[in-house]
Structures are given as C-alpha cells and as structure tokens.
C-alpha positions in Angstrom: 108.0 18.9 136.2 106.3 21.4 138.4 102.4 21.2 139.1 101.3 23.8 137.3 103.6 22.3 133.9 101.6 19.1 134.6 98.3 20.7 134.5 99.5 22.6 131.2 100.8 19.3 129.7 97.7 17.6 130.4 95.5 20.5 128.6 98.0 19.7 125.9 96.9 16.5 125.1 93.6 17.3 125.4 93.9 19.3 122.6 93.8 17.0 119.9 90.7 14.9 121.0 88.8 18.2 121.3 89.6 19.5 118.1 88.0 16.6 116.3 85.1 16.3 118.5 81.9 16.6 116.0 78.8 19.3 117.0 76.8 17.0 118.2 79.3 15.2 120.9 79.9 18.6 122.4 76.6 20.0 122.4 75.5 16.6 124.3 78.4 17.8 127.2 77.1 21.4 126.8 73.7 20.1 127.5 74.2 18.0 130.0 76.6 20.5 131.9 73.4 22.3 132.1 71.7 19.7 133.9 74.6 19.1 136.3 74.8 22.5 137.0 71.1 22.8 138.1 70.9 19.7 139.7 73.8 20.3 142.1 72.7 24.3 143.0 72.9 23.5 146.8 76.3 22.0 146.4 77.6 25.1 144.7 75.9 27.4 147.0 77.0 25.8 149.7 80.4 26.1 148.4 79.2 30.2 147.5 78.1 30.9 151.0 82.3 30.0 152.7 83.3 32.5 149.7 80.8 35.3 150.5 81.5 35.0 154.1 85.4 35.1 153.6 84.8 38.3 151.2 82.4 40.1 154.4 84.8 39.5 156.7 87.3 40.9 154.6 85.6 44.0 154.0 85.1 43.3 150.3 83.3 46.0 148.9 79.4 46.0 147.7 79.9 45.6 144.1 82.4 43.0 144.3 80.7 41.4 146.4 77.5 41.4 144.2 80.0 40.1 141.2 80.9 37.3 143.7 77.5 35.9 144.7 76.0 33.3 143.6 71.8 32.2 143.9 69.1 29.7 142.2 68.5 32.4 139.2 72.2 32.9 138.9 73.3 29.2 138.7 70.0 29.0 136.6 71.6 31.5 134.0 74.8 29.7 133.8 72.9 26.7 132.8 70.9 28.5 130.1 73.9 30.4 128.8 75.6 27.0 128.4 72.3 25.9 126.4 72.6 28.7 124.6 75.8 27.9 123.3 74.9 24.4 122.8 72.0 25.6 119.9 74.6 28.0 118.2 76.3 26.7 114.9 79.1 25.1 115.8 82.3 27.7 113.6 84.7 24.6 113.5 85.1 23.7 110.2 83.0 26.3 108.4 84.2 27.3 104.9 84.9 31.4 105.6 86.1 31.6 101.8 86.9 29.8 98.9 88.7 30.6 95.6 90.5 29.4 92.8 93.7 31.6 91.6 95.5 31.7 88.3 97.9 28.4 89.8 94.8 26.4 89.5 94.9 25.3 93.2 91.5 25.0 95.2 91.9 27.4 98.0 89.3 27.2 101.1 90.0 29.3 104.1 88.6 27.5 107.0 87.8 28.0 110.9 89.9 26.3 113.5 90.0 26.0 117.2 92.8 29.0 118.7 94.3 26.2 120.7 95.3 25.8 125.2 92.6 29.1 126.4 94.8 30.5 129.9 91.9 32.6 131.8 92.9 35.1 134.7 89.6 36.1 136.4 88.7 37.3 139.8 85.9 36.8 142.1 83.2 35.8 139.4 82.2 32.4 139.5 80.0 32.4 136.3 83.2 33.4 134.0 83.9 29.7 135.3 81.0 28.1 133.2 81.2 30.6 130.5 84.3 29.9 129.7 84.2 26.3 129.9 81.0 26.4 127.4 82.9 28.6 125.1 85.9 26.7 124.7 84.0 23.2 124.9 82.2 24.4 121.9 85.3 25.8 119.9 87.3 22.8 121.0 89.3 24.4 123.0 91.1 22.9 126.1 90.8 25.9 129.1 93.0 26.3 131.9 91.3 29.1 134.7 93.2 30.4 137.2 90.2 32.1 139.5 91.1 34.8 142.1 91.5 33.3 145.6 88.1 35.3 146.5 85.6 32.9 144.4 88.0 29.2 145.1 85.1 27.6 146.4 83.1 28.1 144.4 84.7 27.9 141.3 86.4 24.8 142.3 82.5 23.4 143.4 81.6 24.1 139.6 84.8 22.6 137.8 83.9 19.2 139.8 80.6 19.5 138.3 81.5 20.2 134.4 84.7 17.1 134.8 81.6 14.7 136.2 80.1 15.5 132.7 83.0 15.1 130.9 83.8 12.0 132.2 80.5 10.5 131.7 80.3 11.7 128.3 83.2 9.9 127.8 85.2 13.2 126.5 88.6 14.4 128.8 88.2 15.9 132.0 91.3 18.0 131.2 89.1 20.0 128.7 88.6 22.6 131.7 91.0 22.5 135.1 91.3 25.1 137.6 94.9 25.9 139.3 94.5 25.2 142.6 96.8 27.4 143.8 96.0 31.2 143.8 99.0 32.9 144.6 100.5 35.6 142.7 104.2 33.2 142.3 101.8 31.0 141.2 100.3 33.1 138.5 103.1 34.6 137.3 104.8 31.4 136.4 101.5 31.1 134.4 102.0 33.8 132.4 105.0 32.4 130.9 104.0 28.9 130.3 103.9 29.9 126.5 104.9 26.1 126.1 101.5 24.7 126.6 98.9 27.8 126.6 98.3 29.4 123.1 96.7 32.7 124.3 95.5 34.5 127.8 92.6 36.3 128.3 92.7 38.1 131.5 89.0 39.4 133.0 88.9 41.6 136.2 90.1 45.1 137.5 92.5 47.3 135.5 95.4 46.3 137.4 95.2 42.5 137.3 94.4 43.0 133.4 98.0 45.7 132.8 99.8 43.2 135.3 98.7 40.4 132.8 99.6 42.6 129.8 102.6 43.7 131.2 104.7 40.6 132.3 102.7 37.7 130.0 104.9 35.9 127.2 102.1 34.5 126.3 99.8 36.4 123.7 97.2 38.3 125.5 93.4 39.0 124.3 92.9 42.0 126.9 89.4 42.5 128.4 89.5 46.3 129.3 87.7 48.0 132.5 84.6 50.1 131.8 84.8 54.0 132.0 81.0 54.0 130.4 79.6 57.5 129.5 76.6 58.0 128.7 75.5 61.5 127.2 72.1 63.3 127.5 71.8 65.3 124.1 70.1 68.3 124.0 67.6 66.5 121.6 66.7 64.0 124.3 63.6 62.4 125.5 64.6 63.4 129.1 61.9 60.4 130.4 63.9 58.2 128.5 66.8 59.7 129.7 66.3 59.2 133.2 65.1 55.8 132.9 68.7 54.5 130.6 70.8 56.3 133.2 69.4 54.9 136.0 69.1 51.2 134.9 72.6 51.5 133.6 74.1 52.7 137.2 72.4 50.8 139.3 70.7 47.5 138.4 74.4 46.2 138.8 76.9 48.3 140.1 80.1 45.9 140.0 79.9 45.4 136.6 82.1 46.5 133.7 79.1 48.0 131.5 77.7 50.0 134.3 77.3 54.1 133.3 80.2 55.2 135.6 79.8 58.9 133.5 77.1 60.9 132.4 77.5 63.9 129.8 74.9 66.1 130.1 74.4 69.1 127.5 73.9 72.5 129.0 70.3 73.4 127.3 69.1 70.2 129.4 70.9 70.1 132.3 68.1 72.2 134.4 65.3 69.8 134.1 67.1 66.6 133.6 69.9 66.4 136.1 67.3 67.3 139.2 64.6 64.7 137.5 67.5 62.0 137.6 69.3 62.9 141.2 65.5 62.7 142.6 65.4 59.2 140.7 69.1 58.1 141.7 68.3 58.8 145.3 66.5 55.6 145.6 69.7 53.9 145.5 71.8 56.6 147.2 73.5 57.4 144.7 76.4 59.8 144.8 76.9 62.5 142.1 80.1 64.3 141.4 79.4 66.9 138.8 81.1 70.5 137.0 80.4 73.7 138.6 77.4 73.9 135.7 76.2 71.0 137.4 76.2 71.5 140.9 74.2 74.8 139.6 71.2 72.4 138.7 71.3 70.0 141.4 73.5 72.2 144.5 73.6 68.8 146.8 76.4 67.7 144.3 79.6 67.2 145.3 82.3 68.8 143.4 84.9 66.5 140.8 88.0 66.3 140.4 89.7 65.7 136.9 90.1 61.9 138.2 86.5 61.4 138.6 86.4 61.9 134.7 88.6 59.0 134.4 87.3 56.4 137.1 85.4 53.2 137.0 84.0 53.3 140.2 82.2 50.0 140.5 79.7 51.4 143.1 76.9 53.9 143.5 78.9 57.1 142.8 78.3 58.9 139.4 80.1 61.7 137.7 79.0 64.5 136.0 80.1 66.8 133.0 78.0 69.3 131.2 79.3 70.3 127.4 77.8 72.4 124.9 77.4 70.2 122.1 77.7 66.8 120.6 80.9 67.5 119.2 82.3 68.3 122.2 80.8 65.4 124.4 82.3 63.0 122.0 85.7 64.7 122.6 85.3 64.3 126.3 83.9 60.8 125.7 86.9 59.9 123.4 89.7 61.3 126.0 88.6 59.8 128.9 86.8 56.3 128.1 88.2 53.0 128.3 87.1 51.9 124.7 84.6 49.6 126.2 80.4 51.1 125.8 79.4 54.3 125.5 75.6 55.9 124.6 73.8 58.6 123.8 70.0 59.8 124.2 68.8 61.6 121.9 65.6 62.3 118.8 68.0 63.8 116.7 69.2 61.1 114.0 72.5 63.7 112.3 73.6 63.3 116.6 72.7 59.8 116.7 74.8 59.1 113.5 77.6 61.6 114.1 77.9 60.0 117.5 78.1 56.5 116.3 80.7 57.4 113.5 83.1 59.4 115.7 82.9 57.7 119.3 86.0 55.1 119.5 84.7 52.1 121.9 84.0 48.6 121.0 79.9 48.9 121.8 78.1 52.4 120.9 74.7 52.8 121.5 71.5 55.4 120.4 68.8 55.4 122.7 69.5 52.1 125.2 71.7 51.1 128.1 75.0 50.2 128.1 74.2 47.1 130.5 73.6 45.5 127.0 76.8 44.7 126.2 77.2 41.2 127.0 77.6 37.9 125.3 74.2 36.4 126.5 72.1 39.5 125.6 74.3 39.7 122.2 73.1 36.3 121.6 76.4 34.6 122.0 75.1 32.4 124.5 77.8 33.3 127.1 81.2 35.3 126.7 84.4 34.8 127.4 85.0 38.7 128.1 84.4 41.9 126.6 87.6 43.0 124.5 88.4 46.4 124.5 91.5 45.9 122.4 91.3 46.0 118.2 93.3 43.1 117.3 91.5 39.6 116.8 88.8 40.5 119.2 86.4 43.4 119.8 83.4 43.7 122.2 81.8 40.7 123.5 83.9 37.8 122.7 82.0 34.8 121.4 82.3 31.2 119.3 84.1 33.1 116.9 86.5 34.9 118.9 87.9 31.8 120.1 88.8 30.5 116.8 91.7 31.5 114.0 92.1 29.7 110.6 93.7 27.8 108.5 94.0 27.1 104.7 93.5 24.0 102.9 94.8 23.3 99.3 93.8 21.0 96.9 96.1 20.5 93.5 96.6 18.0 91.2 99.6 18.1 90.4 101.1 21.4 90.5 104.7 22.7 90.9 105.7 25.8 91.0 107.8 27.2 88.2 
C-alpha cells in the first residue's frame, strides 16, 4: 500500500466516528481550534515567513503573493471563521422533508455528511482552516493536498488543528495534509475514488480544468473570476467610483476582484476620468475600447483577450456599450459564472440585470468582494462554485452535505 493509499485509508475510518459525532462534541474542537490557532500565531508565522521568502525569491507575483501571506489579523480571522462555524446549526440530521404517501410508509428526507472531502488548493494557507472547520462541522473527514508554495505553512496549521483533535479525544485523521506536493503525487490523488468521495479543487484555471479533466473522482469545481462590473447610465457615478475601486484593489489576488468594467457610453465622459484619477493611487492599469481611450487618452488599448482575463493584479479592462441589454450580453459571453454587478438608480435595470446575468453571485449597487463564505455568514467556505450541480456560489455547511431517506412501516409489503 502506497503512502498516499494509507493516508486515504486512514480518512476512511475516520469516517464513521465523525459522522456520529453530536453538535456539541464538534463545536468544542471548532472552538478550541480557535484558541490553538491564536495561541500558536508565531509558530505559524514563523513557518509563513520560509514560504514568503521561497515565493520572493521565486519571483512569485504581487497578488499571489498577497494570497500567500499570513499576519496576526489574518491568523486572527481564521480563528473567528472557525467560531463562526462553531455557532451555526449544525445540518446533520435535520429533517429537510417529511411525508406520508398512499403506501402508508413514514417518509423523512434527512441531511447527511457527503463523505472522504479531497481538496486541491494552492498557495492559500487559510483554505487550510476553512476547510478543516467545514468538514469538522459536517462530519466530514478532509484530505488537502496544498500547493508546494504555502507547505509550511499549511503543514504549521494541520499540527495545530491534530493537537486539538487529539486532546478532544476525536481522530487526528479528521484533516491530514499530503506531504508530498508533486504533480505524480497529485495525480495519483485524483484517482483514489476508493477512499475520497468528492474533490473540490480551489486555485488558477488551470490547476482547476487539470483537476476537472483527469479526476475519477467527482469534482465540485471552484471556477476563476472574470468579475464585471457595469456603470449604468442611471448610476450614482460617486458610488460608482467608490464599488469599482474597492473591488479592484483592496485585494488584487483574489477571485472576486472587478477584473472588468462596463461602462455605458452616456457616462463614460465623467465617470471613467473621475475613476482613472481615483485608480491611480494604486497604479492601476486600464485597458479600454477606442470609446474609452476617447475619455481617458492615457489608456492603453485592448485586445479581445483582455475581455476574457482574470488578471489577478492591478490592470483593469475597459468596454463601453450602449445599453443594459447589451452589457449583459458582453457580461454573459465573456464571464466566468462567478460575480458580476451593476451601479445603477434605475430599479427596471437593476431587475432586468439580475434576471438575465448568468453567474452564481449578482449584485445591484455593492462590490463584488462580497462574495465570500464569511461575509455570506457561512462562517468560512470551502470555495466559491461556479458550476450548477450540487453547489453554487459560496459553498457552506450545506454544501458539504447530501441526503438520505429514512422509512418507517409497519408492516408493509409491496403488492
């Protein structure tokens, strides 16, 4: 039996004893966790500080660096997203319907853990606590296989969440990290459909289709985010300015950062040279349309693949259309189904807007930045699907859980 079979073996029987665990047990470990976390902040910065400097002297770029780095307020969030989750009904066991049919039988529908969790992540150390808090809570035994980028750290907070585990008496086999981050390695986890029930893959577009691709193991994608957000003729430009900024820059390497703006053309000449004033604080690069580079000349020019990139750093594209109608066409052709928005005082736009754009988040008047587990109120997520099937948008408690049905008789046969 190979290492990595062991490790799926031993999240096997793991299973079992986490499925049964009551709320209280795990929200004691979730709580706990917390504590540990907090508590050993220089141990996992410590461990932080090797990854950073392997990632600098690689050349790692800005925003994935930002995704990689951990501080005090950071390790401080983990621990309250894990509290979080610890004050959130536990969906194990809940009744989702009941009914009694002609037969007689008594019929409850009722939520279950999904089973082994397989996570394929790359340099963000907080999916690490996430998704141990998640699956904790759903009963769920997780397996993480963390990009070679963040080991240190990620392997600093495993040793902290088994130390609670063990002292609270539940398996430390609930969450383990593969040690080994090769791509052999993580191939031959893809097809370990013998122990892992489903893989969740979180990172760039090519690790998620190489997952997709090559998995036999069923896959929960977590898309990359092509976020538009469009500047309706109707808009409070103030307002406008202030979303648009926020969503590009207070985190650039994120997957719900405004990567495109749609700007109608009644607006364009006093909002885009209001914004490129404001974006200049962060030097921000704009790529816009020839209508565009009308109102705001420093512009460089796009190309047709800015309209489809996620850039991940402080470079913004820039389309001008002549209604909603066809902003949502433009928004609908090139997104990646993940968060899209539009500012606007016009509720028929607003409305038409949310009705017609396909993505799993739409918003009227806000950031996309929003779209996350923790500001959802999930506590934590264990990514943001931007698939249809099982799972859409920020995936919380319940996204980590299927069903089963439960029949009570007394005596029936069937004729």
């Amino acid at each position: 039996m190979t290492a990595l079979e062991i490790i799926g073996q031993k999240a096997k029987e793991a299973e079992p004893k986490l499925r049964i665990l009551d709320k209280a047990c795990k929200d004691e470990v979730l709580l706990r966790s917390a504590d540990y976390l907090v508590q050993e902040t220089a141990f996992i910065l410590k461990a932080n500080e090797q990854d950073m400097e392997n990632g600098r002297n690689k050349g790692m770029k800005e925003g994935l660096l930002d995704r990689l780095k951990l501080t005090e307020e950071r390790i401080a969030g983990m621990a309250e997203g894990l509290r979080q989750i610890a004050a959130l009904p536990d969906p194990i066991g809940e009744i989702i319907s009941e009914w009694t049919p002609e037969n007689g039988l008594d019929i409850k529908k009722v939520r279950v853990p999904l089973g082994v969790i397989g996570i394929i992540y790359e340099a963000r150390p907080n999916v690490t606590a996430d998704a141990f808090g998640l699956c904790f809570k759903t009963g769920n035994p997780v397996v993480l296989r963390g990009g070679s980028d963040a080991f240190y750290s990620n392997q600093a907070i495993v040793e902290v969440l088994q130390r609670t585990l063990t002292d609270c008496g539940c398996p430390a086999q609930a969450v383990q990290l593969l040690a080994d981050t090769s791509r052999e390695t993580a191939s031959a986890f893809m097809r370990l459909n013998q122990y892992i029930d489903v893989l969740i893959p979180r990172g760039s577009a090519g690790l998620i289709a190489t997952v997709v691709n090559n998995s036999t193991i069923p896959v929960i994608e977590t898309g990359s985010g092509n976020c538009h957000i469009y500047v309706d003729e109707d808009a409070d430009l103030q307002m406008a300015v202030d979303i648009v900024y926020n969503a590009k820059t207070q985190r650039i390497g994120v997957c719900n950062a405004c990567e495109s703006l749609v700007v109608h053309r009644k607006v364009k000449d006093a909002f885009l040279p209001a914004l490129a004033e404001r974006l200049s604080e962060k030097k921000v690069e704009l790529r816009g349309d020839e209508a565009a580079r009308e109102a705001v000349p420093s512009m460089t020019a796009a190309t047709s693949e800015d309209w489809g990139t996620e850039y991940l750093d402080y470079i913004l594209s820039v389309k001008t259309v002549d209604s909603v109608d066809e902003a949502i066409a433009h928004i609908n052709c090139y997104n990646t189904g993940h968060s899209e928005a539009i500012i606007t005082e016009n509720k028929e736009h607003a409305e038409q807007f949310l009705r017609e754009v396909d993505a799993a988040a739409v918003y009227v008047n806000a950031s996309t930045r929003f779209t996350d587990g923790f500001e959802f109120g999930f506590g934590a997520e264990i990514g943001i699907s931007t698939q249809k099937l099982h799972a859409r948008g920020p995936m919380g408690l319940e996204a980590l859980t299927s069903y089963k049905y439960e029949i009570y008789g007394n005596g029936q046969v069937r004729g």
